[in-house]
C-alpha positions as CSV (number, residue, x, y, z in Angstrom):
1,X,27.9,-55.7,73.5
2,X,26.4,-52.1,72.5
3,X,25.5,-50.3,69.4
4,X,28.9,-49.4,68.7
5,X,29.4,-52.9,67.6
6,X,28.9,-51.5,63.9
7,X,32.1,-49.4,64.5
8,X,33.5,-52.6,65.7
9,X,32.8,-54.6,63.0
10,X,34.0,-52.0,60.8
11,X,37.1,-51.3,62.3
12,X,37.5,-55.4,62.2
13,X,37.1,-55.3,58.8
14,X,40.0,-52.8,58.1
15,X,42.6,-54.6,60.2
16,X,42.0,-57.7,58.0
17,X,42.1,-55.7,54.5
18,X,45.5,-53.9,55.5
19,X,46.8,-57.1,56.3
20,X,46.0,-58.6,52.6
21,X,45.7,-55.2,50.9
22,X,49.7,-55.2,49.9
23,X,48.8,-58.6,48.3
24,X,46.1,-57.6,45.9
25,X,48.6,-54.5,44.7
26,X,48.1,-56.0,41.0
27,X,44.9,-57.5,41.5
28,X,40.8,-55.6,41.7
29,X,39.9,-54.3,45.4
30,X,40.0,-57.0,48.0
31,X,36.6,-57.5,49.5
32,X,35.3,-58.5,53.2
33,X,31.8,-59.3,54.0
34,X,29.8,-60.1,56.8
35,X,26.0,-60.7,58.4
36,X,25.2,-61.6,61.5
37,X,22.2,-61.7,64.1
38,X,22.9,-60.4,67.9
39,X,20.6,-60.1,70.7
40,X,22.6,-57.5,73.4
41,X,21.4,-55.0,76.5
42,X,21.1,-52.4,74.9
43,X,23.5,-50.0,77.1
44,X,22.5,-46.8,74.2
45,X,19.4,-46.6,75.3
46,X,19.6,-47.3,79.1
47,X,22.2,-44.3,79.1
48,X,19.8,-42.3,77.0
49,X,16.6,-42.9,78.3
50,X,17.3,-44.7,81.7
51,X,14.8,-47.8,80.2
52,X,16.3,-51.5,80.3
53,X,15.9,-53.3,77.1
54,X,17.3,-55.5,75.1
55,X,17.7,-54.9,70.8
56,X,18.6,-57.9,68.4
57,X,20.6,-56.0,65.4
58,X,20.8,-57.9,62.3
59,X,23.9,-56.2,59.9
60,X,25.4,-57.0,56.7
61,X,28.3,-55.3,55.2
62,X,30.9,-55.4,52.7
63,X,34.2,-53.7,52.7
64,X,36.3,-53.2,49.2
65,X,39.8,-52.2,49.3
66,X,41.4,-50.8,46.6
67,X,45.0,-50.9,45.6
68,X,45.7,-47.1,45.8
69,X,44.1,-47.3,49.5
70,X,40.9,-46.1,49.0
71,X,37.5,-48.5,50.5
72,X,34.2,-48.3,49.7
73,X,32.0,-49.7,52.6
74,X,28.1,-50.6,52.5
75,X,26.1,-51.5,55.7
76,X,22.3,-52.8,56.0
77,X,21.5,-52.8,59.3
78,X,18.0,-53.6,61.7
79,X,18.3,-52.7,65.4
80,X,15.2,-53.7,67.0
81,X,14.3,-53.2,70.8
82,X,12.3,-55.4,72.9
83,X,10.5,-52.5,75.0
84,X,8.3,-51.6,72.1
85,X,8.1,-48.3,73.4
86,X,11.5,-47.8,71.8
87,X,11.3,-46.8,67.8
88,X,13.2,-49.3,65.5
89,X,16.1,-47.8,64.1
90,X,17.5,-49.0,60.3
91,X,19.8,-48.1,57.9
92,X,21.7,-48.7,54.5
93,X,24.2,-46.5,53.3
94,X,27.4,-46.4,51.7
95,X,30.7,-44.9,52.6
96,X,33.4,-43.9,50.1
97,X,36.9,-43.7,51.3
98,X,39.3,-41.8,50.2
99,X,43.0,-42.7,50.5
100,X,43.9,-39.2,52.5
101,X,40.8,-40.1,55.1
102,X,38.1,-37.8,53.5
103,X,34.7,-39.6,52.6
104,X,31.6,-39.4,51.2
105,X,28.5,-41.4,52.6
106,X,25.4,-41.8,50.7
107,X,22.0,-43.5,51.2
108,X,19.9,-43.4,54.7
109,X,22.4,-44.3,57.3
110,X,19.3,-43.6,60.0
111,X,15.7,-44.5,59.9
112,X,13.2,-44.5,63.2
113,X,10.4,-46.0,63.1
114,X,7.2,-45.4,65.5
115,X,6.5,-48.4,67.5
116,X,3.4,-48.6,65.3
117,X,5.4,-48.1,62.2
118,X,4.9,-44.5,61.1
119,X,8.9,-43.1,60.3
120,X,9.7,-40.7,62.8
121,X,12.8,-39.5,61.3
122,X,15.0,-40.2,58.4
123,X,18.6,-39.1,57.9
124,X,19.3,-39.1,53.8
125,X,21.3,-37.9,51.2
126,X,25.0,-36.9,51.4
127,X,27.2,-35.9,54.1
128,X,31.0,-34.9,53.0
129,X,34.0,-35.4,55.7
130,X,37.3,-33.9,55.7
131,X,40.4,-35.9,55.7
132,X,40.1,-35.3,59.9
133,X,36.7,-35.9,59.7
134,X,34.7,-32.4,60.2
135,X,31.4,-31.9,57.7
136,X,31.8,-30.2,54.9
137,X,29.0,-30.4,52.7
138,X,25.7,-31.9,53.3
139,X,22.7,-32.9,51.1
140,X,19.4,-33.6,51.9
141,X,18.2,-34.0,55.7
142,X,20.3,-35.2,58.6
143,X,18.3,-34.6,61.8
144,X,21.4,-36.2,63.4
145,X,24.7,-34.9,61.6
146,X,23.5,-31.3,61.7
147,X,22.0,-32.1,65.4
148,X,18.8,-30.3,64.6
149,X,17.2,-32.8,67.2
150,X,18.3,-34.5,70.5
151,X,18.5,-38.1,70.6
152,X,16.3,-38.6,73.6
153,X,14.0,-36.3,71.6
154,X,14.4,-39.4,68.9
155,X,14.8,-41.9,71.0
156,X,13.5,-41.8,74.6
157,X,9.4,-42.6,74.7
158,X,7.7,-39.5,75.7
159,X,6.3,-39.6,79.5
């Protein structure tokens, strides 16, 4: 189990709403939720900054899938590392989907905290996709999208 359990989670909740989305054709959007609680080695930050750590991430989301096959999806989630030399990450956003695979996400899908709580860096605003998933617009600061800082910069505890 890694970080990318988000995408997993997500990409979970898709194969269940095509599979009832033909279904709902004459009814609202069909919506998925979820929360859970996981304690995993945290294999991000061992390939990133070479430390051994485990992170318990605690996520809730909620998928809605719309007849004409757009989604909108929104994600809370808390990842927070044992080593506390290792900034807690958070974020809450919300993704809108559009039926030819453009999207829109808004909110603050990344937040780092200082192990003694100050926010080292916060991505927020807007960030526009293409329907093959290139930026095309982006509105108010994204260290990480416009990759104006490293993520062992972020990440990694200085030495």
């Amino acid at each position: 189990m890694n970080r990318r359990i988000v995408g997993l989670s997500f990409a979970s909740a898709l194969v269940l709403a095509v599979g009832v989305g033909t279904a709902a054709q004459a009814a609202g959007p069909v919506r998925i939720s979820d929360a859970y609680t996981d304690t995993f080695f945290d294999d991000f930050i061992f390939d990133l900054c070479g430390i051994e750590t485990y992170t318990t991430v605690t996520e809730r989301w909620t998928l809605k899938v719309y007849p004409d096959g757009s989604e909108v999806f929104h994600n809370v989630r808390t990842f927070v590392p044992d080593d506390p030399r290792i900034p807690i990450e958070k974020g809450a956003a919300t993704s809108f989907n559009a039926p030819d695979g453009s999207r829109r996400v808004v909110g603050k899908p990344i937040q780092l905290f200082y192990p003694d709580g100050g926010v080292k860096t916060l991505d927020a605003g807007q960030a526009i996709f293409d329907e093959h998933g290139d930026l095309v617009d982006v509105r108010g600061r994204h260290d990480f999208i416009v990759g104006s800082t490293s993520e062992a910069d972020l990440y990694c505890p200085e030495v």
